[in-house]
Kinemage of the C-alpha trace (Angstrom):
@kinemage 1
@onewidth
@group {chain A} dominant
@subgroup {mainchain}
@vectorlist {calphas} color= white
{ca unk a 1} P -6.172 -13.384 -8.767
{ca unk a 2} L -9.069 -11.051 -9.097
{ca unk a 3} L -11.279 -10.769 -11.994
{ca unk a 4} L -14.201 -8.884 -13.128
{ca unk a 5} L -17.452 -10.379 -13.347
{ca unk a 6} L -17.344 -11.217 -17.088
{ca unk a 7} L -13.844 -12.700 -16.229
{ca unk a 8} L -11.517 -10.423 -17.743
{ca unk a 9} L -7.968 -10.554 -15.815
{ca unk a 10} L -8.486 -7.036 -14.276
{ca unk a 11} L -4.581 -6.478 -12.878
{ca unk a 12} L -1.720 -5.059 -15.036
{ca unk a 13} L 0.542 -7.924 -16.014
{ca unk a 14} L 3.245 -5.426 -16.643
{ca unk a 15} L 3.192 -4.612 -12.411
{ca unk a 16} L 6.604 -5.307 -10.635
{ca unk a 17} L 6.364 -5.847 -7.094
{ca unk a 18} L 10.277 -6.250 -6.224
{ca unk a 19} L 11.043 -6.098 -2.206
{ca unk a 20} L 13.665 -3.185 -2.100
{ca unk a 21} L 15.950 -1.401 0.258
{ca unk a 22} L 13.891 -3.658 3.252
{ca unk a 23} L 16.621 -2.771 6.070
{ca unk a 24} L 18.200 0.819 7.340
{ca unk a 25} L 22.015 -0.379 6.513
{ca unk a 26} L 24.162 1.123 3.847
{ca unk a 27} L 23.526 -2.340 1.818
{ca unk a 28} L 19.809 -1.946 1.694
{ca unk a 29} L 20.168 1.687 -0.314
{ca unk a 30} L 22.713 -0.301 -2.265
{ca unk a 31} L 19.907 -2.327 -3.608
{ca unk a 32} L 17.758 0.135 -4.577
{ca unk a 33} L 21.015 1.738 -6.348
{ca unk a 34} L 21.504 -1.322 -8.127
{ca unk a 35} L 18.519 -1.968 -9.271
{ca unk a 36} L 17.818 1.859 -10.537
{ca unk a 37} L 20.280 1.640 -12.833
{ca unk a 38} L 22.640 4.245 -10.273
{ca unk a 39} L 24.933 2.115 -9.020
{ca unk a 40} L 27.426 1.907 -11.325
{ca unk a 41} L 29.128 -1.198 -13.428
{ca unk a 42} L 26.677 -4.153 -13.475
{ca unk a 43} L 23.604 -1.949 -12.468
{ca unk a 44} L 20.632 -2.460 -13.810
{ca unk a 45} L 17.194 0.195 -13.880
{ca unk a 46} L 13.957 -1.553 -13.203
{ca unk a 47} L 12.342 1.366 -11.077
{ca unk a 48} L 9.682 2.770 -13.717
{ca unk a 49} L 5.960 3.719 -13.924
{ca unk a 50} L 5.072 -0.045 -13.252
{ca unk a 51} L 7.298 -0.385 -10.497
{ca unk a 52} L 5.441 -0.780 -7.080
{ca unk a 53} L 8.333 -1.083 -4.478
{ca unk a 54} L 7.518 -3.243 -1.436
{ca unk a 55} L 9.033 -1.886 1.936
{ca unk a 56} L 11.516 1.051 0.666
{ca unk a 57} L 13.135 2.266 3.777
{ca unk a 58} L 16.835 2.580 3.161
{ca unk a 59} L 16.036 5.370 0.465
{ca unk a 60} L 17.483 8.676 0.997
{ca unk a 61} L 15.853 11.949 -0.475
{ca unk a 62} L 18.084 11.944 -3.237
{ca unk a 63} L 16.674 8.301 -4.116
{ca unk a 64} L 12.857 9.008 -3.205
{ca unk a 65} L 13.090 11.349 -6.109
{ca unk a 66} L 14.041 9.067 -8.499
{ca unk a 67} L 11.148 7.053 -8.080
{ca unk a 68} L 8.810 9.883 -7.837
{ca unk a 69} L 10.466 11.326 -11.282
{ca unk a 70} L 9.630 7.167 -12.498
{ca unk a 71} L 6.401 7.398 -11.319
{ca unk a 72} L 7.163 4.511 -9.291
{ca unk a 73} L 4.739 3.617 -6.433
{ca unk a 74} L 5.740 2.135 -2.242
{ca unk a 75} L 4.017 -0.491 -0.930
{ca unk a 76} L 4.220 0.301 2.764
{ca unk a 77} L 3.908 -2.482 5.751
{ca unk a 78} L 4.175 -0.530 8.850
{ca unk a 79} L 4.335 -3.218 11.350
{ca unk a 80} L 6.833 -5.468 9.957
{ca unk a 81} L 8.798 -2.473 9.540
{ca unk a 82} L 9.172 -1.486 12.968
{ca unk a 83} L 9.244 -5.133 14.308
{ca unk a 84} L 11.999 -5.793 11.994
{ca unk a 85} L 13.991 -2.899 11.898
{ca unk a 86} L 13.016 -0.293 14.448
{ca unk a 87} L 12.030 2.052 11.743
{ca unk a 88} L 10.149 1.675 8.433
{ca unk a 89} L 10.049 3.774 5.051
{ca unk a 90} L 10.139 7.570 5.408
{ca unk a 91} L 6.873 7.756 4.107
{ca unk a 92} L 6.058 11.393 4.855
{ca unk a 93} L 9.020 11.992 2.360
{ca unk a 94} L 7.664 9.889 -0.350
{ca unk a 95} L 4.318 11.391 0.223
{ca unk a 96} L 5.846 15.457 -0.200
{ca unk a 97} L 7.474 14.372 -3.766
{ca unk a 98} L 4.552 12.544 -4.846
{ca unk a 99} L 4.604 9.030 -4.593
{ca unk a 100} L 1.443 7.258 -4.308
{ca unk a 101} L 1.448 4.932 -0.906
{ca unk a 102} L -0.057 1.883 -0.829
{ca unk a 103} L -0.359 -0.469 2.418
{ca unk a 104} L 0.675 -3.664 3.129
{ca unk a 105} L 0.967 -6.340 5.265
{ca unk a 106} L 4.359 -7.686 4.048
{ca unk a 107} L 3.498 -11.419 5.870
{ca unk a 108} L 2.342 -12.531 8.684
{ca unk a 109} L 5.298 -13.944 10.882
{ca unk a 110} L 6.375 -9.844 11.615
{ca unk a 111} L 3.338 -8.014 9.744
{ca unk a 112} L -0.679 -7.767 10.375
{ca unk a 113} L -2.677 -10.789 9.829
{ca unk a 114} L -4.971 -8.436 8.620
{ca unk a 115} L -4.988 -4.940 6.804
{ca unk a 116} L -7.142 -3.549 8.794
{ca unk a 117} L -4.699 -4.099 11.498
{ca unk a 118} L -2.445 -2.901 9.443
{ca unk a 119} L -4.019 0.258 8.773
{ca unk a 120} L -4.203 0.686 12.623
{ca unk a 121} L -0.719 0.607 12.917
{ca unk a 122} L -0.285 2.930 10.240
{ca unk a 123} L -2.967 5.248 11.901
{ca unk a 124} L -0.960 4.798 15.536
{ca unk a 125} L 2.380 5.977 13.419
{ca unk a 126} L 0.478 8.927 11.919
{ca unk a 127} L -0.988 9.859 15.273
{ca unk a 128} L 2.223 9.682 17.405
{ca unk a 129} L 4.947 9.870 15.310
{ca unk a 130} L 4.153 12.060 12.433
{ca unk a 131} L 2.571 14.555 14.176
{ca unk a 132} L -1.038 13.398 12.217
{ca unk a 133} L 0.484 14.143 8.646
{ca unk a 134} L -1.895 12.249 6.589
{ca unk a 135} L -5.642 12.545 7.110
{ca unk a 136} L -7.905 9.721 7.927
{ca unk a 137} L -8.663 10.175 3.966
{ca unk a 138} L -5.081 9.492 3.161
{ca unk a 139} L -4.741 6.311 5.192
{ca unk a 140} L -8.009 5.506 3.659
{ca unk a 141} L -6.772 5.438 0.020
{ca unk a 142} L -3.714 3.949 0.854
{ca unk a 143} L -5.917 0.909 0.800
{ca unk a 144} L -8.159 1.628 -2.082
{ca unk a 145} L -7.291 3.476 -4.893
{ca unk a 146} L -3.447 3.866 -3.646
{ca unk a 147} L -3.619 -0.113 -3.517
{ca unk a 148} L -5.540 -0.383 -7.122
{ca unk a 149} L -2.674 2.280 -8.484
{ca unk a 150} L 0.062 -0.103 -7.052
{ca unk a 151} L -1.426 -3.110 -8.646
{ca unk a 152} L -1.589 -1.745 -11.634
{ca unk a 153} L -5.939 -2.219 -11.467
{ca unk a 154} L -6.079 1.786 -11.029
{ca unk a 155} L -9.119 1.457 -13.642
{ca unk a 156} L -10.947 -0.952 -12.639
{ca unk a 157} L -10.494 -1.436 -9.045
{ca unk a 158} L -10.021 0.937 -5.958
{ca unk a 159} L -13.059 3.293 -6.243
{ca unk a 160} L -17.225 3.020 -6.256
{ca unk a 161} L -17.958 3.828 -9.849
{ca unk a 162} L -20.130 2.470 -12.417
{ca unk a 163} L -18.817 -0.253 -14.531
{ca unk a 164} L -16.038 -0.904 -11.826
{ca unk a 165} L -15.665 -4.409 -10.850
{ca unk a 166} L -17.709 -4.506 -7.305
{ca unk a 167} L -14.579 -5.597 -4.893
{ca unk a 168} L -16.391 -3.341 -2.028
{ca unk a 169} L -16.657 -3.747 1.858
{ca unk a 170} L -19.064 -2.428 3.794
{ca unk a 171} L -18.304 -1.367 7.854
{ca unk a 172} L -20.358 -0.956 10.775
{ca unk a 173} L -20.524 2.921 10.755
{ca unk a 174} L -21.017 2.832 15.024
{ca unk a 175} L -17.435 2.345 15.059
{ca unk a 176} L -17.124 5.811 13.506
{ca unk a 177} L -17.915 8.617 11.230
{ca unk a 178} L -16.773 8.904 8.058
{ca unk a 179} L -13.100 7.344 7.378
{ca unk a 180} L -12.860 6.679 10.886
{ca unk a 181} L -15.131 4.012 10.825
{ca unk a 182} L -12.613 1.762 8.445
{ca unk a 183} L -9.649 2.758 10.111
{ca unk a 184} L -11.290 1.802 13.484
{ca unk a 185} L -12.846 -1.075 12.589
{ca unk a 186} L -11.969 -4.415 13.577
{ca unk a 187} L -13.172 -7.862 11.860
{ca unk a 188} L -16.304 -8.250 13.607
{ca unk a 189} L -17.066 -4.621 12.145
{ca unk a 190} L -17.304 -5.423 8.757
{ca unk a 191} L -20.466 -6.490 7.905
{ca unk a 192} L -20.193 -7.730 4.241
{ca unk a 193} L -17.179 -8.401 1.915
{ca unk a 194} L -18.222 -8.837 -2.168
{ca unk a 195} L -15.332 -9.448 -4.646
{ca unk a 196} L -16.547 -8.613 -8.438
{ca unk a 197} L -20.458 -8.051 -7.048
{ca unk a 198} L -20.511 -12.100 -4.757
{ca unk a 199} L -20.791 -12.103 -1.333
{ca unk a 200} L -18.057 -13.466 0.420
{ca unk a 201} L -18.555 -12.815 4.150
{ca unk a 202} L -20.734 -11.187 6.296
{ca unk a 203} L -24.141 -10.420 8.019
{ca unk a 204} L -26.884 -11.912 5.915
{ca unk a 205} L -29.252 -9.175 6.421
């Protein structure tokens, strides 16, 4: 539960956060066809602007459109993905018709047990498999302001602004310049975590 520092509930309660389409069989897109309101007698259509779809990988163009014509979101989670399945969501796809991406790290028996591992996966995906599509920028928001879109916090939460609740993390910027240095990082890199303005971890000084 996260709240801002005068302890206003900050997240959306509206947000949906349904686990579709997780598998690359013809039943997975089934789901999401049954749940969008396209799959004839008995369907039902939940995929709309507050929809943030967890996993998404037995979509087909055809269905990736629908939810970026719902301004629907995808929570991505790389890792379990692959362990899992062998492939995950065809998130370049998503990304060309406009879907924001968010990343996730679905749980921990097949997924990171961080996101910052997460994120590396991602990265090692985007560097080897996607022929670097997204920029180090990209992967950066998909766990910032992608993440505060997909939670429904988009106004509160994700960015450095003033009057923002102060959820911010601060890296070791040896590790790297710029983006880099997050996407590099590991946990002995980040030197100090605040949620709503409070220290949680880190270096003292």
């Amino acid at each position: 539960t996260n709240y801002s520092p005068d302890g206003d509930y900050v997240l959306d309660d509206r947000v949906y956060l349904p686990h579709i389409a997780e598998g690359i069989d013809a039943e997975a897109e089934n789901e999401f066809h049954c749940l969008s309101g396209t799959g004839g007698n008995g369907a039902v259509d939940l995929i709309a602007d507050n929809t943030s779809i967890i996993h998404g990988i037995g979509l087909d163009a055809t269905d990736v459109a629908l939810v970026a014509e719902r301004s629907a979101q995808l929570v991505w989670s790389p890792r379990s993905n692959v362990s899992l399945y062998g492939e995950t969501a065809p998130v370049t796809l998503y990304d060309e018709l406009g879907v924001p991406i968010a990343l996730g790290t679905d749980w921990t028996p097949s997924g990171s047990a961080t996101v910052l591992r997460e994120l590396q996966c991602a990265d090692y995906l985007n560097q080897n498999h996607y022929d670097s599509y997204f920029s180090d920028r990209d992967l950066w928001r998909m766990v910032t302001s992608n993440a505060a879109i997909a939670m429904g916090a988009e106004g509160q939460l994700g960015r450095l602004r003033a009057g923002w609740v102060a959820d911010v993390a601060i890296f070791d910027g040896s590790v790297g310049t710029d983006h880099r240095a997050v996407i590099d990082a590991s946990i002995q890199d980040v030197e100090l975590v605040l949620r709503g303005g409070k220290a949680h971890t880190g270096d003292a000084d």
